[in-house]
Structure formats: structure tokens, C-alpha cells
SEMI-356892 format. One record per residue (C-alpha): x negated, y negated, z. Coordinates in steps of 0.05 Angstrom, whole numbers, padded with zeros to 5 digits, always signed. Example, Ala and Ser with C-alpha at 12.3 -4.5 7.8 and 13.67 -1.06 7.14 Angstrom:
<nodes>
-00246+00090+00156
-00273+00021+00143
</nodes>
This chain:
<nodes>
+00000+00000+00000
-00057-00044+00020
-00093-00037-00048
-00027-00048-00092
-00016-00115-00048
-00094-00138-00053
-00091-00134-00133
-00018-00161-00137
-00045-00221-00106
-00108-00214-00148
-00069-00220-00215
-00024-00275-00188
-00086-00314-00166
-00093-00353-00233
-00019-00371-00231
-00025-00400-00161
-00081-00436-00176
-00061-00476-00235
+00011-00494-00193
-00021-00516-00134
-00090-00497-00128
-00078-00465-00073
-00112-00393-00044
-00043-00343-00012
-00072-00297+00034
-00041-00234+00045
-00072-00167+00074
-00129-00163+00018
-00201-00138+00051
-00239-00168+00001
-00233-00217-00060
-00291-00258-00102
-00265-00330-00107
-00326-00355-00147
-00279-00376-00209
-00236-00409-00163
-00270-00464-00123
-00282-00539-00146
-00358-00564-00150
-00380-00636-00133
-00457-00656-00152
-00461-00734-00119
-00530-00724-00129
-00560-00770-00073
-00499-00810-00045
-00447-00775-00012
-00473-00747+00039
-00429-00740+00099
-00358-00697+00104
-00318-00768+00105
-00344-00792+00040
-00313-00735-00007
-00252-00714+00039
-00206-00759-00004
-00236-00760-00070
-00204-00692-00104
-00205-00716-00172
-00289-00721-00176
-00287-00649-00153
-00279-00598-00219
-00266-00521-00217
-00317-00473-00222
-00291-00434-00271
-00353-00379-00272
-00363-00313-00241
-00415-00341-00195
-00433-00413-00168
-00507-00437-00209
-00542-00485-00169
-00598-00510-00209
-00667-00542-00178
-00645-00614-00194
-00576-00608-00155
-00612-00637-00088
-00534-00636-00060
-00473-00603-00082
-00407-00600-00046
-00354-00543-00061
-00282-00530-00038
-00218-00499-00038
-00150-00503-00005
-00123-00431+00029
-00068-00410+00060
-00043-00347+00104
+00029-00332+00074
+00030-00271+00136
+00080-00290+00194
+00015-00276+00239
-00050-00310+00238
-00109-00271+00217
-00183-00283+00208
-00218-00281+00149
-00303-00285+00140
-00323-00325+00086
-00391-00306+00056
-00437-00343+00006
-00474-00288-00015
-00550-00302-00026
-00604-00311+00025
-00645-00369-00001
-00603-00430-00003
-00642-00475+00038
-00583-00514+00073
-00505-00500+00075
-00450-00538+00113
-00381-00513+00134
-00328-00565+00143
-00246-00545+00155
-00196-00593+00145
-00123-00558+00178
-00074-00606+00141
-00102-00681+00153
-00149-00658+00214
-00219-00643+00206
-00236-00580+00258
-00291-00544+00240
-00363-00558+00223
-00423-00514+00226
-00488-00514+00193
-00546-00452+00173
-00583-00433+00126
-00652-00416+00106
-00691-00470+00142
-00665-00459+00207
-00675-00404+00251
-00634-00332+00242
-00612-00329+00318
-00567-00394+00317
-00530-00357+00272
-00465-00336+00296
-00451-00279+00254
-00522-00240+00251
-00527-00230+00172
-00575-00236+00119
-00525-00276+00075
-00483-00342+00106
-00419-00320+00131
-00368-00361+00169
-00308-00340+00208
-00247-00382+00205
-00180-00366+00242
-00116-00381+00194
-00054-00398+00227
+00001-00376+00185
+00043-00414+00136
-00015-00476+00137
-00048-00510+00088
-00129-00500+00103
-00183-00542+00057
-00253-00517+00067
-00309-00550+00049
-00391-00532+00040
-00448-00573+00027
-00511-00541-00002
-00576-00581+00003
-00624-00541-00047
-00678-00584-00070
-00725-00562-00114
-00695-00485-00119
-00655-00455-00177
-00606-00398-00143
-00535-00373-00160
-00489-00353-00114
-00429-00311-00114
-00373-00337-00064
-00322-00283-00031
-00275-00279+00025
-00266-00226+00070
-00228-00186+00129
-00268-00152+00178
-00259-00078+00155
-00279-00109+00084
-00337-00140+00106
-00361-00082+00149
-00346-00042+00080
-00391-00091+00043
-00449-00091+00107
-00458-00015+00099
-00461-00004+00021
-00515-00064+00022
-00551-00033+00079
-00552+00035+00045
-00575+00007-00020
-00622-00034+00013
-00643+00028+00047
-00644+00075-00013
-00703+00029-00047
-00739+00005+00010
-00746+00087+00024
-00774+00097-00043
-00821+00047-00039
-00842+00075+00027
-00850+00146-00001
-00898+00112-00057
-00942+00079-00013
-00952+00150+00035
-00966+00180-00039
-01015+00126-00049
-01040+00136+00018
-01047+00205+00012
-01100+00191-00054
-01135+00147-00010
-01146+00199+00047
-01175+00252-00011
-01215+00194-00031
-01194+00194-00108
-01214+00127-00143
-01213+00088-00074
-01220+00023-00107
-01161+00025-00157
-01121+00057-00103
-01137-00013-00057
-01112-00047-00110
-01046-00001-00128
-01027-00004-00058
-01035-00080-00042
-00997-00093-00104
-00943-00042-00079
-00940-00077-00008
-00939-00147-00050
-00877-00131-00089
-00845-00096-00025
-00848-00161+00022
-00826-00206-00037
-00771-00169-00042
-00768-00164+00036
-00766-00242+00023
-00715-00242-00023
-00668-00207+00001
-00664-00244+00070
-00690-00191+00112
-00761-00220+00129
-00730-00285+00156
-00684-00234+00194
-00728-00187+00216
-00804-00227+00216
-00797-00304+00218
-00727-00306+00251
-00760-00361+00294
-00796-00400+00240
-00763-00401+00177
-00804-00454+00139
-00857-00399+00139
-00805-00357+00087
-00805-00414+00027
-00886-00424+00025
-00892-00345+00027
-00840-00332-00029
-00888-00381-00074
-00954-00333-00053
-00936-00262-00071
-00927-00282-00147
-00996-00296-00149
-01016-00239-00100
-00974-00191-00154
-01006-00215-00217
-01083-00209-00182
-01071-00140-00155
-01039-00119-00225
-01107-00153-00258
-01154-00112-00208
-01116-00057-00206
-01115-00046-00296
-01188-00064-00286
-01208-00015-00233
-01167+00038-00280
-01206+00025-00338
-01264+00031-00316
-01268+00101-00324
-01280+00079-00399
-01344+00050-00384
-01318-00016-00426
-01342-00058-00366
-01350-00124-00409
-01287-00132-00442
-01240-00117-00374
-01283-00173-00339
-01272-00220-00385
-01197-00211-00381
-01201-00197-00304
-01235-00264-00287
-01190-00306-00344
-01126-00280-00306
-01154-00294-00234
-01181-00365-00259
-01106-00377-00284
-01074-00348-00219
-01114-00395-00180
-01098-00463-00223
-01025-00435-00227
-01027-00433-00149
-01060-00501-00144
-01013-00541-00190
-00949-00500-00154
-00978-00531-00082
-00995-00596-00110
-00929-00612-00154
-00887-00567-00110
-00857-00515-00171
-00798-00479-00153
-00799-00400-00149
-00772-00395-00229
-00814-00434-00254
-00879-00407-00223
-00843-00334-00244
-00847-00361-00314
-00935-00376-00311
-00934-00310-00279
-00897-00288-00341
-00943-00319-00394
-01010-00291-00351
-00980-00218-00348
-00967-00221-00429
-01033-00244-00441
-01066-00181-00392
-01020-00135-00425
-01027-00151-00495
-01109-00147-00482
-01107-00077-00454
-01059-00060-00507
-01112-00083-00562
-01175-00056-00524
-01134+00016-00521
-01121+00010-00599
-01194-00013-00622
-01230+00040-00581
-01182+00093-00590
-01174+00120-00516
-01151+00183-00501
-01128+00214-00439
-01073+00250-00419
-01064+00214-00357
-01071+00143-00390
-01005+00144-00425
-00962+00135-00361
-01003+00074-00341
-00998+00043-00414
-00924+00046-00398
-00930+00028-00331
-00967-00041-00353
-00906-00040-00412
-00860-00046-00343
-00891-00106-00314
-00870-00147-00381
-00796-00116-00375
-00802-00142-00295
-00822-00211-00312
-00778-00217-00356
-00721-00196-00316
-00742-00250-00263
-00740-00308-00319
-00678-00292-00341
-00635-00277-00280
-00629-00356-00273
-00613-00368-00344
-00560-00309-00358
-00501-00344-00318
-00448-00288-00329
-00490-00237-00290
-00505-00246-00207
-00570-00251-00171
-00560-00179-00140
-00541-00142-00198
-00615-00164-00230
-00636-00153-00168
-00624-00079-00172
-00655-00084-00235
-00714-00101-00220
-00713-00068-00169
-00707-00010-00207
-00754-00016-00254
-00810-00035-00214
-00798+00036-00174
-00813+00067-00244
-00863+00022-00250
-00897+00046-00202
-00872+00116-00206
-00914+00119-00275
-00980+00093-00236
-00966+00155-00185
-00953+00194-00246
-01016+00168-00282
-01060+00180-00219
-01036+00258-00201
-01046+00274-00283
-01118+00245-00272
-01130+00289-00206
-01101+00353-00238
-01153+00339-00293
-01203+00330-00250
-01191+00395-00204
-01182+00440-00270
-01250+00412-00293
-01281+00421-00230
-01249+00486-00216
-01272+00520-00295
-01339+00495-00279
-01348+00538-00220
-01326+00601-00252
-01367+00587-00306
-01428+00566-00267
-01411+00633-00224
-01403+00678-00289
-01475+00648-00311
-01507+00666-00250
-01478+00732-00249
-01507+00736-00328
-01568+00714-00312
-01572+00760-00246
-01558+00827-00285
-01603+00809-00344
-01667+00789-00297
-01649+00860-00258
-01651+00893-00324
-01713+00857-00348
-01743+00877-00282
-01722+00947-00283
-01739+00964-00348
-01814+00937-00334
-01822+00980-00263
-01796+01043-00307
-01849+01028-00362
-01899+01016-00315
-01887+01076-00269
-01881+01125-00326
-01957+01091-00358
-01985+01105-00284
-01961+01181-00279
-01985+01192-00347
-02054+01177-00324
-02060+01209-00262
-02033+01271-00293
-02100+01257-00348
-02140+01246-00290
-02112+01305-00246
-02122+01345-00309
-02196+01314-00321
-02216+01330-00250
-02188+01405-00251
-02225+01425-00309
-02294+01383-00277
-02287+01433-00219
-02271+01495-00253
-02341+01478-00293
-02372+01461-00224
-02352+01531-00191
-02378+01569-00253
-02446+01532-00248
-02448+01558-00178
-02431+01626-00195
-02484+01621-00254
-02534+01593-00209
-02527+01644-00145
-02531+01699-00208
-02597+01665-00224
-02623+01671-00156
-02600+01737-00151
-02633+01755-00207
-02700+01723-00193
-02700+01762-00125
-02687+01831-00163
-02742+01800-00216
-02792+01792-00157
-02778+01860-00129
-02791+01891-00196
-02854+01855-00209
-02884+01882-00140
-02868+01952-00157
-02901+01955-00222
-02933+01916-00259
-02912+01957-00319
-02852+01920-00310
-02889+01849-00319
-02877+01839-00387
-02800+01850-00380
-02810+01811-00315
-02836+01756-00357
-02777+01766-00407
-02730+01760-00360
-02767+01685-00333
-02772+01659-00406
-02691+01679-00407
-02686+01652-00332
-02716+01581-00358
-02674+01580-00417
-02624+01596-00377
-02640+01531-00338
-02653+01488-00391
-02573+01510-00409
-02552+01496-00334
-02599+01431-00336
-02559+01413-00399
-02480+01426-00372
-02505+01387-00325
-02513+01332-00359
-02449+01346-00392
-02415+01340-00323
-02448+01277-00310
-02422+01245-00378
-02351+01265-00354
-02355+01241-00294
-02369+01176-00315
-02312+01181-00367
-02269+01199-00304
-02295+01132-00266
-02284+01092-00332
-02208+01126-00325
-02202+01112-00255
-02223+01031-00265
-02171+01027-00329
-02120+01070-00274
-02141+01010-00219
-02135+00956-00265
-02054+00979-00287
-02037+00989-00211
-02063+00911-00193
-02017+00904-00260
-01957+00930-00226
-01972+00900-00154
-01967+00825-00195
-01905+00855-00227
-01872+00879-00157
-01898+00816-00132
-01861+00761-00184
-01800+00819-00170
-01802+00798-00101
-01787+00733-00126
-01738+00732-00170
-01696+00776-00118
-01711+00718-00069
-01682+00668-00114
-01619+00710-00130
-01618+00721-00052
-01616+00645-00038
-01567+00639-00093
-01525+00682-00067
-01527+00648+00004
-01502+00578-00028
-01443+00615-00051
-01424+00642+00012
-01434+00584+00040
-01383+00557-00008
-01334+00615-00004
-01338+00602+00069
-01318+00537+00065
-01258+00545+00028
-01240+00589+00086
-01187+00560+00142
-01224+00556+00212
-01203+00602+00263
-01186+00541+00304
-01133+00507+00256
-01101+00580+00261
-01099+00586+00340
-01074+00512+00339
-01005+00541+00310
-01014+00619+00349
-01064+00611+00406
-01059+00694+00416
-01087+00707+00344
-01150+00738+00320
-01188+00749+00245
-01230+00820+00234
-01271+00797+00169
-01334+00840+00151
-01354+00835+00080
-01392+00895+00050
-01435+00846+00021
-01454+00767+00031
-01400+00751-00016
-01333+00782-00009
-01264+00795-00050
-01223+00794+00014
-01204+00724+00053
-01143+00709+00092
-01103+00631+00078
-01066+00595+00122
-01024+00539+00104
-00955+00494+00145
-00904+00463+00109
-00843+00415+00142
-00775+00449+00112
-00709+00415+00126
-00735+00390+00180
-00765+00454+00209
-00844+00475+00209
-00856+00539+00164
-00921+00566+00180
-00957+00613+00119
-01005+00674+00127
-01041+00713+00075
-01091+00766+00076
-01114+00773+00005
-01151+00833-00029
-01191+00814-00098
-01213+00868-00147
-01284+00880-00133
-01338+00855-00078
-01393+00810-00085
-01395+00767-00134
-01339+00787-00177
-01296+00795-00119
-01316+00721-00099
-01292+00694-00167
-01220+00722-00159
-01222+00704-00094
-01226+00629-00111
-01177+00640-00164
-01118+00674-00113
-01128+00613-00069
-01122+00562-00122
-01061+00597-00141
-01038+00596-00062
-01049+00521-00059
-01017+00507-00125
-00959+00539-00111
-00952+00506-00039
-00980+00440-00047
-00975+00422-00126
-00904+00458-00141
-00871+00454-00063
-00860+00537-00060
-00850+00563+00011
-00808+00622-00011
-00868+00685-00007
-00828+00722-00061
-00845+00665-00104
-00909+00645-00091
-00931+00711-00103
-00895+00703-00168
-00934+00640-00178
-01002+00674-00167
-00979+00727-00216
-00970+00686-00269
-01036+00638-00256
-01081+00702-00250
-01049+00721-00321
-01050+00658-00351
-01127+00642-00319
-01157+00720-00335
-01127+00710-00412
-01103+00782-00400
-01058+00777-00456
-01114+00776-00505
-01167+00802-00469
-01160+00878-00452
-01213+00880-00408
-01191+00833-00351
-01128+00886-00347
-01134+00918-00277
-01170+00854-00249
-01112+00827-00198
-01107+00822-00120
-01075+00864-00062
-01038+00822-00016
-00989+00816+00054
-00962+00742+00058
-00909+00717+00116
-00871+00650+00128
-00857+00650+00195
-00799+00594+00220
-00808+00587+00300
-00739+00552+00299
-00706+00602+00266
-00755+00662+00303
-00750+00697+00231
-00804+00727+00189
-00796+00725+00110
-00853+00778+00084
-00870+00795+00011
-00927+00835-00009
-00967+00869-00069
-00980+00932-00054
-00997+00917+00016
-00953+00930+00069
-00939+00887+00142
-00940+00928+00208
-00897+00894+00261
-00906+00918+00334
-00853+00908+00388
-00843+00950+00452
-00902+00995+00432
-00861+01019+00363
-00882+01010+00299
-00838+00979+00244
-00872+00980+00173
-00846+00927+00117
-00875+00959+00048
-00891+00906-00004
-00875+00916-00080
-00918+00969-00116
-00942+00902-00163
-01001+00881-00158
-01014+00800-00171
-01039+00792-00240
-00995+00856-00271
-00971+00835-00343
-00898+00841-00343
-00869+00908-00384
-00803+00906-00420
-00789+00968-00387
-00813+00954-00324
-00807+00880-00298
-00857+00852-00243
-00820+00824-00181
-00844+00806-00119
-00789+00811-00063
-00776+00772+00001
-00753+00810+00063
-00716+00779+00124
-00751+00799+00196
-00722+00777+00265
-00776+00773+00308
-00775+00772+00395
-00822+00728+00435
-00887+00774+00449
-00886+00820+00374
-00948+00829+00351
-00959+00830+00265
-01014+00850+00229
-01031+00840+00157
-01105+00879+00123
-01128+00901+00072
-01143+00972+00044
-01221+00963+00071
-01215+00993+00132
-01166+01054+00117
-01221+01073+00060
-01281+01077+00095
-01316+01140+00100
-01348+01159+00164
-01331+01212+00225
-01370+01280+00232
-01338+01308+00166
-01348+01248+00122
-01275+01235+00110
-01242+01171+00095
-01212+01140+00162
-01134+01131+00126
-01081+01103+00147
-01055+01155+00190
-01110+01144+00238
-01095+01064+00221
-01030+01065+00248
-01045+01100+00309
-01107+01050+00326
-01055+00987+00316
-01009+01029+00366
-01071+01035+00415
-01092+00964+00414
-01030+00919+00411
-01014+00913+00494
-01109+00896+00501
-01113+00813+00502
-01126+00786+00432
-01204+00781+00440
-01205+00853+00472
-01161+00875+00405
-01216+00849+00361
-01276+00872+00401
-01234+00946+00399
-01225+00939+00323
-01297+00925+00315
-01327+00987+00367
-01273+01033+00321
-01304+01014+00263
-01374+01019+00275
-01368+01085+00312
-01332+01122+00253
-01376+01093+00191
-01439+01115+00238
-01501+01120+00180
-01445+01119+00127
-01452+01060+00079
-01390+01005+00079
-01353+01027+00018
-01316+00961+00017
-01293+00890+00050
-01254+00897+00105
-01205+00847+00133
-01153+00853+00193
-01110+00787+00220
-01073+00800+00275
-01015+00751+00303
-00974+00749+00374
-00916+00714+00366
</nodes>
């Protein structure tokens, strides 16, 4: 009923006002009277209420949807007759609706008798206001069936604004108070959640300097707007209000600066230093004369807009030109050519919002408001591209750096190898010559013996012989002519011995001379494995790095412990941790992740499953474990190439991840392959994972999913998530693996032992059953109380 009345009155307005000019209130809550009141510009006479209360025919109507002041009008009087046709009276809230009019006047004039007068506006202070609003609003009590003229002076010197007029009720003003106040709300929130983005680039130290810049020009166009709007002479300066009109003519120049630093700062990166200063210093030389001739001749707020206007063409249109003459190409440099296309559309908006009279100050207000939110939504955009750049660059140099060294590892250890072999296979040859040599020198040396004792033998029989008869001389003397020739034969082996046995030391120096050979070899073999060694070091160092402290952990769950032993320096297992805020709960994430391989190769897909992790948390906001398992699917696929390269095709990682929700005391697990074991009253519930493992190229008959599971959990369960390195270790008396059997019933052992005691257990388990065994594999154990 209310609404039929309020535009039944509405149409009949116009039909009213050209009978008697009068305003019949009846139970509307709201109604725009712009159109309706008569204007009166005395320009510096009539001053004072009693000079224009009997001069109606100088006053004119309005006629326009809004009431233009322009910076010559020094004064202007409006008014309007009203009149509450109710049998009751009522109150109504009049409201001239824009927060920098410098001066207004109220004035009511009940028949012949002048009633009412009050006075605000921007030059005095906000508390002597008796209704506590940004805008100038004046209550008024109507008695019914009288004639009510209401008058308003506006002093605005030097200040072009335009200002809608509307009456009110108090519901319809309250209406109007809250959809201002959430609109108001809805930007300044926006540009609040900018500035923390901005903040948060600053913090990770990307492009400091430019960031300076983006934010001061962020906070710049956030407190003229703050101006603007009424709230900082509300909210900041509510005691000195003069300080709001010189601040209003600052920020224009603050804007256009931090604009002109903040394009140079950005281009930079193009190492076209010259050119940028050049246009840098000409816009900051202009700022500062535009500032100087505003204080000096006192320029109202348009027309310094409109300087600020000509300087942001001129920085534009140079960038634009630089961009086209050296051709530069980034993929993050096309939101910021659009974001500098903005800042012409902005200006532009604020030079014609006095000059377009159909259209109100708030409606280009949202505007611009508007587009300077996507103005600096582009920057943002601009700046992230930039970083994602830079982190993909950064993070395919280290797996290539990482597959170099790995290169250059195996081919040194080849090189290395394939010299000892060549070396040890020359040295056996030789001693087998030598062994050979030596063998036959002392067969020759035992049959010179036996020769020689058969000599002396026979020399003795020869003697005996010769003293029984002498008959037997000449024989005797046969037998000595054989027995020297005999020794000229011995004389002469001999020397053949002698000749070999130099040949054999001539061997033996060649044999010594290859061995001090093969010493310098081990020796430069020695060094080379020292420089992989220390290579190897710097990467664990890095791999370590990349791993969350045990502290940031026991900060979240104090009774919480991490069993990491590598088999080697570098390792394919690590655990993650990560907390996310989730309608307005914390979500706390745990991974224990198992890469193909050890080492080295383990240690590249190690770095690629967290990069995955922290894309799909940080970069894409998924908290769901299903999904960012999912995610590090498709990233291991996409980063491997497995779709064109066959042999990356069973390179993937094992994992157990949980998102655990205190306020909710729920667990949502996923896995691949791995499984969680959840302890509570000394029983043992197992959640399997899928039988996927992350980096498995989806089937058409068989597609990969990853699954979240539900869990309640009770105050004092105890979860733990591993990997396969323990279960898989051989060891015991018969050399068996330790399996999962024997797993389980350890976990049942240990949960009720303190968390440090559970470790140290884990450990004294482990060590006793791999005895003299070697570690097969990395193992990796995180247990949780909750």
C-alpha cells in the first residue's frame, strides 16, 4: 500500500508543482526533489535569510536531475514550499547528498514565521552535527495541513560539485544509510585485499621497489577516495576540517608520481634505463609546477584533475611508443599495458563527472571506483604472471642443473672405471709374465744344482779310480777334459741366467713404473669422488631446506615426531606440512611422500611432488586431499612428458596425505597406494589409499582417481603416515624382509610410550633387525597425537 501511495504522489508531483509549487507529503520513505527546487545565484549580495525571503520571482526552478554548483557560484540559495497533507504530523530528514560542499545553511519559514536555522558543512567540525552522517541531513518536524518554505544557502567558493537533493522518512533513510555503507564497504574491502596482496610480494621480496611504488599509489587513491566520500572528515579530521580541502588538492599529485615511479620501476626489467628517466623526471618536474601554481592561484579539485589528465596522457602515450619501437615481449607485460590503458579511462572519468550534468557525482563515483579496482587488479595480475615466470624458470633450472650433474657423475664414474679395469688387467698380465719368467729361472737353477752335485760326484768316483790304477788315468783324464767341458757349459748357462735375470729386473722396473701409474690414477679418483661427494652435500643441504622444521610442526601438534633416515645423503622420501584458514576454520595438511628411486633421482621427484603440493595449496587454493593428489597427478604427467616419453612411465610417488579440521575433530585422508593407520584404545583402524600411484597416465578403461575418506577422530588417537622403507628392509637372523605384518604389530607396541620414547623405539627396532644388512631403501615414519 505504501509503495502504490509513494509513486501516486510521485506522478502527481509535476501537476502539483506547476498549480502551486507546492511539495504534498504523504507516507512516501523516500523521494529525489532535485527537479523540483528553485535556485538563486546573488553572487555577492544577498547574503542573509531576510534579503531573499520575499523576493520569489528572482528564484527559478531547477529543472535537472541534480543541483550543479559550479566554482564561480561563491553563494547560491535554493528553496521549496512543502506541506504534510496527513492528519498527523510527521518528520521528514532532508539530505543534500554530497560531502564536499564547503558551507550549507538551513532556514524554515512555517507560514510568515521564520523557525529554524542551522548551519554545517565541510569547514566545520563533524561532531556539531546533529545527525552524525557523511552527507548534510536536516530533520524538520511538519505539522499537518501547513504550508512549510525551506530555504539553504551554499557558500562554495572556488569548488565545482553537484548535488542531488532528496527527502526522507526515517525507515527510508536508514534504508539509504545501509546500502551506502555496504557499497562503501564492498570497495573499501577490495582495496584492502589488494594492498595484503601487495603486501604479501613485498614480504617474498619480489621487485621491492616497484612494489613501494604500487602500494603507495594504492594507499593514495584509497584516502582520496576516503576524502571524497566524506568519511576521512568523519572518521580522521572530525576536529579540523580545513585539513580535508588542502589534502583533497595533494593526492592528485601523489597519484600521478607513484603511477610515474611505479611504470618506471616496471620497466626496468628492460634495461631501457635512459628513455623511462627521461619521461620519469619530465612528469615529476610537471607534478611539482602543477602543485605550485594550484597553491599559488588556489585551482579547484577539477581543474587540477584536468593537468593530472594531460600529464598521465603524455606518460602513457610514451610507454605505449617505447613498447612499440622495441618490441617487448612478456607475458606478464600485457596486463600492465592495460593497466596504464586504465589510468586514461580514470582521468577521464574524473574530468567529465562535472561536465555530464544528467548523470550524479555517485554514480561516477562507482565508476571510478570501479575501474580503478581493475586497474589495479591488472597490476596484481601483471606481478603474479611475472612471479610464476620467475619460479618455473628457477624451478627448470634446477632439474636441469641436477640432471647435468647426475650426467656428468655417471660419465666421470665410467671414465674412471673403465681406466682401473684397463689398468688392473695390464698389471696381472705382467705379473703372470713375471711369475712365469721366475718359474722357469728356478727350474734352470735346480737343474744346475743337480748337474753340479753330479759333477762332484763324479770327480770323487774319478779320484777314487785314479788311485786304484793308474791304468785308469787316461780315462781318468777323459772323464776331466769332459768334466771341464762340462763346466765351460755350466759356466755358460750361467751366464744365460744372469742375462735373464736382468731381463726380469728390466720387467720388474717397467712393472714398478705402471703401478706408480695407477697410484696417480687412484689418486686423481680420489678426487673426483671428493668433488661429486661435496656436490652431493650442497644438494642435501638444499633438499633439506625445502624441508618444514620439526618445530613449525609441534607448533600445531606438540605430541608429534618425524623418523627420516635416508639410505643415502639424498633421499626420494620427505614429509610436507602446510595450514590453510577455511570458512573461517584452520585446516592443518600432512604428507609423507615416497619418490621413485633414492639418491639423486629420488631427490629430483622429490622437488617435483612438493612443487606440485604447494601449487595446488598456495597457487590454485585446494585443501580437498582427493584433489590435490589429483593435482600432483597431473603436474608429474605434464612435468615428466610421460605422454611422449615412454621412459619416464613408472616414475611417480607413493603417498598418505590428511587434512585435519580441530573444529570439526575430523580427518579427510586420501592416499596413493599408501595407506593411514589410526590408533585409538590400543586398536588398529587401517584407511587404504587408491591403488594409483601420482603420475599414472589415465586409461580409457581404467580412470585414475584419488578418493577422500571422512575420519572422526577422539582427543588422544594417535595417526601414522610412512612409507614402504621400513616394511622392506631385509634384516633378522633369516634375512627376510621386516613386512608389514611385523609393522603393524610394532605401531600397536609403541602408541601408549611418550612421543620421544616412540621415536627412540622406532629407531632401536630398526637398527636391531637390519643388523650388518645394507639399507635397501629411504625410510620415513610421521607419527601424530591428536
Amino acid at each position: 500500500m505504501r509503495i502504490l501511495l509513494f509513486w501516486i504522489l510521485l506522478f502527481s508531483l509535476p501537476l502539483s508543482t506547476d498549480a502551486d509549487n507546492e511539495i504534498l507529503l504523504d507516507q512516501q520513505s523516500e523521494i529525489d526533489i532535485s527537479e523540483q527546487i528553485k535556485i538563486f545565484k546573488p553572487g555577492a549580495a544577498f547574503r542573509d535569510i531576510n534579503d531573499v525571503l520575499f523576493i520569489d520571482h528572482l528564484f527559478t526552478e531547477n529543472n535537472q536531475r541534480l543541483l550543479n554548483i559550479n566554482a564561480r557560484d561563491s553563494v547560491i540559495w535554493t528553496k521549496f514550499e512543502i506541506r504534510n497533507v496527513n492528519q498527523y504530523p510527521i518528520s521528514i530528514l532532508l539530505e543534500y547528498r554530497n560531502a564536499n560542499i564547503q558551507e550549507i545553511h538551513f532556514y524554515i519559514k512555517k507560514e510568515l514565521l521564520l523557525i529554524h536555522k542551522k548551519q554545517m558543512g565541510a569547514k566545520f567540525p563533524f561532531y556539531q552535527r546533529s545527525i552524525k552522517s557523511r552527507f548534510f541531513v536536516q530533520r524538520f518536524m511538519l505539522e499537518p495541513g501547513i504550508k512549510y518554505t525551506i530555504f539553504t544557502k551554499i557558500i562554495n567558493q572556488n569548488n565545482r560539485v553537484k548535488v542531488p537533493v532528496t527527502l526522507y522518512d526515517q525507515q527510508g533513510f536508514n534504508q539509504r544509510t545501509s546500502v551506502d555503507n555496504l557499497q562503501a564497504g564492498l570497495f573499501y574491502g577490495i582495496f584492502f585485499t589488494l594492498l595484503l596482496t601487495a603486501l604479501l610480494f613485498f614480504i617474498l621480496k619480489f621487485d621491492v621497489r616497484s612494489q613501494m611504488f604500487y602500494m603507495l599509489y594504492m594507499l593514495s587513491f584509497m584516502l582520496l577516495f576516503f576524502l571524497l566520500d566524506g568519511f576521512a572528515l568523519q572518521y580522521l579530521f572530525f576536529e579540523r576540517p580545513a585539513v580535508t580541502s588542502y589534502v583533497t588538492k595533494v593526492f592528485p599529485f601523489i597519484i600521478i608520481a607513484a603511477f610515474a615511479g611505479l611504470a618506471y620501476q616496471y620497466f626496468k626489467f628492460y634495461n631501457h634505463y635512459k628513455f623511462f628517466r627521461k619521461i620519469l623526471y619530465g612528469v615529476l618536474a610537471g607534478d611539482v609546477l602543477i602543485f605550485a601554481l594550484a597553491l599559488i592561484f588556489n585551482f579547484n579539485v577539477q581543474i587540477t584533475m584536468n593537468f593530472v589528465m594531460l600529464v598521465s596522457i603524455l606518460l602513457i602515450a610514451g610507454i605505449v611508443l617505447h613498447q612499440r619501437k622495441y618490441k617487448i615481449a612478456d607475458a606478464s607485460h600485457a596486463y600492465f599495458k592495460w593497466a596504464m590503458l586504465t589510468s586514461f579511462i580514470i582521468v577521464t572519468l574524473f574530468g567529465l563527472q562535472h561536465y555530464l550534468t544528467q548523470y550524479g557525482y555517485n554514480d561516477f563515483q562507482v565508476v571510478i571506483k570501479i575501474t580503478v579496482i581493475i586497474q589495479l587488479s591488472l597490476i596484481v595480475l601483471s606481478y603474479y604472471k611475472r612471479l610464476q615466470i620467475s619460479h618455473s624458470r628457477a624451478q627448470q633450472n634446477n632439474i636441469q642443473n641436477l640432471e647435468k650433474l647426475n650426467k656428468v657423475t655417471a660419465q666421470h664414474n665410467a671414465e674412471l672405471e673403465k681406466k682401473v679395469t684397463e689398468r688392473t688387467q695390464t698389471l696381472e698380465y705382467k705379473n703372470a709374465q713375471l711369475e712365469e719368467h721366475m718359474a722357469e729361472n728356478k727350474a734352470i737353477t735346480e737343474e744346475l744344482h743337480r748337474q753340479r752335485d753330479e759333477m762332484e760326484k763324479l770327480n770323487k768316483e774319478l779320484e777314487k779310480a785314479f788311485k786304484k790304477s793308474t791304468a785308469d788315468h787316461v780315462r781318468l783324464q777323459k772323464a776331466m777334459v769332459e768334466n771341464e767341458q762340462q763346466q765351460q757349459k755350466l759356466e755358460e748357462s750361467f751366464k744365460e741366467i744372469s742375462e735373464k735375470n736382468k731381463t726380469l729386473e728390466t720387467q720388474n722396473e717397467e712393472i714398478r713404473a705402471q703401478s706408480d701409474k695407477i697410484q696417480e690414477q687412484h689418486h686423481l679418483l680420489e678426487i673426483k669422488n671428493r668433488d661429486i661427494t661435496d656436490s652431493i652435500i650442497y644438494a642435501e643441504r638444499i633438499q633439506n631446506s625445502i624441508l618444514p622444521p620439526l618445530e613449525s610442526i609441534r607448533q600445531v601438534f606438540p605430541d608429534s615426531f618425524i623418523y627420516f633416515r635416508p639410505k643415502e645423503r639424498l633421499s626420494g622420501d620427505f614429509y610436507w606440512f602446510d595450514s590453510r584458514e577455511q570458512n573461517g576454520e584452520t585446516a592443518h595438511m600432512v604428507s609423507a611422500v615416497d619418490c621413485t628411486g633414492h639418491g639423486v633421482p629420488g631427490a629430483l621427484m622429490s622437488i617435483i611432488a612438493k612443487d606440485g603440493l604447494n601449487d595446488a595449496v598456495n597457487s590454485k587454493n585446494i585443501t580437498d586431499p582427493g584433489k590435490i593428489i589429483h593435482h600432483l597427478n597431473q603436474v608429474t604427467i605434464n612435468t615428466l612428458n610421460k605422454q611422449k616419453n615412454a621412459d619416464y612411465l613408472k616414475d611417480g610417488m607413493d603417498l598418505s596425505l590428511v587434512k585435519i579440521v580441530p573444529a570439526q575433530k575430523k580427518i579427510y585422508f586420501a592416499g596413493a597406494r599408501n595407506p593411514l593407520y589410526l590408533l585409538r584404545d590400543n586398536e588398529l583402524y587401517i584407511y587404504d589409499g587408491n591403488v594409483f600411484s601420482a603420475g599414472t597416465l589415465t586409461k580409457e578403461s581404467i580412470p585414475v582417481k584419488f578418493e577422500t575418506q571422512e575420519i572422526d577422530y577422539k582427543e588422544n588417537d594417535m595417526i601414522y603416515l610412512f612409507s614402504d622403507g621400513f616394511a622392506d628392509q631385509f634384516g633378522g637372523e633369516k634375512g627376510q624382509k621386516f613386512r608389514y605384518k611385523r609393522f603393524k604389530k610394532m605401531m600397536s607396541l609403541i602408541v601408549n610410550l611418550p612421543i620421544e620414547a616412540q621415536k627412540k623405539r622406532v629407531d632401536e627396532i630398526f637398527l636391531k633387525w637390519k643388523k650388518d644388512w645394507e639399507q635397501i631403501d629411504d625410510v620415513l615414519i610421521v607419527g601424530i597425537r591428536l
